[in-house]
C-alpha positions in Angstrom: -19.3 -8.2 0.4 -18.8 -8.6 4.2 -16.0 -5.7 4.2 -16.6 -3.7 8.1 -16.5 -0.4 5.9 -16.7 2.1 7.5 -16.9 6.2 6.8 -13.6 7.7 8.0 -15.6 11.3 8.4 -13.2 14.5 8.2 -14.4 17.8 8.5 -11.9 19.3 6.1 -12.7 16.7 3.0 -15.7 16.9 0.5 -18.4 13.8 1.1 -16.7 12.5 -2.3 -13.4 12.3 -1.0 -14.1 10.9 2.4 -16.0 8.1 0.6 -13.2 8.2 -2.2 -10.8 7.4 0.7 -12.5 4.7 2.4 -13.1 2.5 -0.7 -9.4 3.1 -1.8 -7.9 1.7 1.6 -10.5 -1.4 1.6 -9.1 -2.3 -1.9 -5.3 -1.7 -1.2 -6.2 -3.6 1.8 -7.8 -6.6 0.2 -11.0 -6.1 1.6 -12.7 -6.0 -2.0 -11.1 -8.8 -4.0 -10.0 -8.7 -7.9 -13.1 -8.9 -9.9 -15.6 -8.3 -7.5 -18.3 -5.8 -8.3 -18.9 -2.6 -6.4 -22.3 -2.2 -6.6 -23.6 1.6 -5.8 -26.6 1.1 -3.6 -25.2 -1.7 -1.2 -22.1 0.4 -0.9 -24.3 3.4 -0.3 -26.4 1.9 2.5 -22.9 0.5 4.3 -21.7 3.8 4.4 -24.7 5.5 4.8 -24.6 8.0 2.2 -26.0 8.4 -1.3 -25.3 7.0 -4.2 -23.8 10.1 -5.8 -20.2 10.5 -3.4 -20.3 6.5 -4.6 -20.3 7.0 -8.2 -17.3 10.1 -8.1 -15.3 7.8 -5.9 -15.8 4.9 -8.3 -15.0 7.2 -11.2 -11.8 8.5 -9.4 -10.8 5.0 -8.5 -11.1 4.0 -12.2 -8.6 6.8 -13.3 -6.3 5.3 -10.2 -6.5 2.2 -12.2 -8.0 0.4 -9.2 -11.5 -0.2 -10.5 -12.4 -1.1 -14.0 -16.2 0.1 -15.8 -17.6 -2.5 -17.6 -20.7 -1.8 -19.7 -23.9 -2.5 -18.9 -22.2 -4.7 -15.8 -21.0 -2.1 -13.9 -17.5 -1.1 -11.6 -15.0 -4.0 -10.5 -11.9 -3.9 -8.3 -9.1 -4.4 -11.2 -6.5 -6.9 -11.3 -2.8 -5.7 -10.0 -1.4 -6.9 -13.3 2.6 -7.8 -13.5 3.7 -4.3 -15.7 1.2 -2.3 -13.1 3.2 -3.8 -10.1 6.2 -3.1 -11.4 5.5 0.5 -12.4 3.7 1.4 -8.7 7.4 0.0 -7.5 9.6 1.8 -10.4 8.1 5.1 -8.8 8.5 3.9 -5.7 11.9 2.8 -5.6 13.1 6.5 -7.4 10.9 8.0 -3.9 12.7 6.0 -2.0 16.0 6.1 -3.2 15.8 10.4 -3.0 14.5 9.9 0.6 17.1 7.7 1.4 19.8 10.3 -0.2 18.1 13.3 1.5 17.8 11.5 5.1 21.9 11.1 5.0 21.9 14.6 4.5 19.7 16.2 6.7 18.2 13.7 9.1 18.5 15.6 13.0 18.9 13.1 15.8 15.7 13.4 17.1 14.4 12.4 13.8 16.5 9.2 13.7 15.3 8.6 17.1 11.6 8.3 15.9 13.4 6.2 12.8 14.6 4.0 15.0 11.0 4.0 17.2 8.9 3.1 14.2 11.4 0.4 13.2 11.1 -0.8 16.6 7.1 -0.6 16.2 7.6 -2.3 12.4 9.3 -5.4 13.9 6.7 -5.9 17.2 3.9 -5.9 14.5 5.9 -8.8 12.5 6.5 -10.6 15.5 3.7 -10.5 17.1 1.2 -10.7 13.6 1.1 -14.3 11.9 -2.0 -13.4 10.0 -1.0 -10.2 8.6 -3.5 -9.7 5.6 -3.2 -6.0 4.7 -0.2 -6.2 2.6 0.2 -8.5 0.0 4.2 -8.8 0.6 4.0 -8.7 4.1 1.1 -12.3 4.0 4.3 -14.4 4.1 6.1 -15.0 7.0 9.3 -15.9 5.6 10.2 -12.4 4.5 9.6 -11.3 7.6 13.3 -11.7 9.0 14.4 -10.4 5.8 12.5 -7.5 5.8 13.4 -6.7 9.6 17.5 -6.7 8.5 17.1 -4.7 5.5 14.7 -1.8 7.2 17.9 -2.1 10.5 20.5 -1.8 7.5 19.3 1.1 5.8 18.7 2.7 9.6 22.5 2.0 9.9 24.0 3.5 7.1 21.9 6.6 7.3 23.0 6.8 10.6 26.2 6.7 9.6 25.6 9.4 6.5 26.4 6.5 3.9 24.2 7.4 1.1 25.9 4.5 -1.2 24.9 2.3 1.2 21.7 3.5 2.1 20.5 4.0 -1.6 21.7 0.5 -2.5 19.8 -1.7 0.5 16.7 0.4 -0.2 16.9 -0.4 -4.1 17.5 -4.0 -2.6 14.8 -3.8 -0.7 12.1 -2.9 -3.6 13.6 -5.2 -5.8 13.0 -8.2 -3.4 9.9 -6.5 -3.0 9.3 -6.7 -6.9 10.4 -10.2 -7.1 7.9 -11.5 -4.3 4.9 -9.9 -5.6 5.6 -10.9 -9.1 6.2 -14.6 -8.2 2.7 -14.5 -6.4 0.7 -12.7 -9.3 2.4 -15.6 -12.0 1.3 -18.4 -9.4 -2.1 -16.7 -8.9 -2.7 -16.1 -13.0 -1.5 -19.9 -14.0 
């Protein structure tokens, strides 16, 4: 465990939550691996905190799916499983689809000016990062490109008001997103 965790502190949030927080980000980020245990105390002293905003968060991350309790062993980051995947991206790609839909409606032009900013920002961070490790998707460079011209084409057609257009590249766009992740859990688990 040689995660740089760190407590994110916010004035407004329980201890629980803050702590909550901070272990949910290292796993989505990779920090803690599949399988590996969280052990309360060593987790505790790294955050400097007690042991008791350790165990709520680990029993909140369970019901999230993203820890598993095994008895008399302890808490362990879960496995993204295939059918997990795929449901995270089911709900996704409905989100996305109605955001897409709503944007063509309603978007003002100073908010597709800070669209366009962040898919500015988006690409720099491709460009620029050849060891992105955050994101599983985003770890292989050869999507990059792709990724780049589908985030410019949805941009386009909501631009333009084309919600067709707009709803079909973003359900594109999930789906390659589906396909990638997939592939890598079925070479990972074989």
């Amino acid at each position: 465990m040689e995660q740089n965790l760190k407590v994110n502190e916010n004035e407004y949030l329980p201890l629980r939550d803050v702590v909550f927080n901070t272990l949910r980000q290292a796993i989505l980020r990779g920090e803690f691996k599949p399988g590996e245990r969280l052990m309360e105390i060593q987790l505790a002293n790294k955050l400097g905190v007690s042991r008791t905003p350790i165990r709520e968060a680990i029993r909140k991350l369970e019901l999230e799916g993203l820890v598993i309790m095994i008895p008399r062993k302890g808490a362990e980051v879960a496995d993204i499983t295939e059918k997990s995947l795929r449901d995270v991206l089911e709900v996704r790609k409905a989100l996305e689809e109605l955001a897409v839909q709503l944007a063509c409606e309603k978007i003002t032009q100073e908010e597709l000016e800070e669209l366009e900013k962040a898919g500015e920002n988006f690409k720099k961070v491709l460009n620029r990062s050849k060891d992105i490790t955050e994101v599983e998707y985003l770890k292989n460079p050869d999507v990059h490109e792709q990724l780049i011209q589908e985030h410019e084409e949805i941009v386009y057609h909501i631009k333009r008001r084309e919600k067709a257009e707009a709803t079909a590249v973003t359900c594109q766009h999930i789906d390659n997103q589906v396909s990638a992740v997939t592939d890598k859990i079925r070479t990972k688990n074989n």
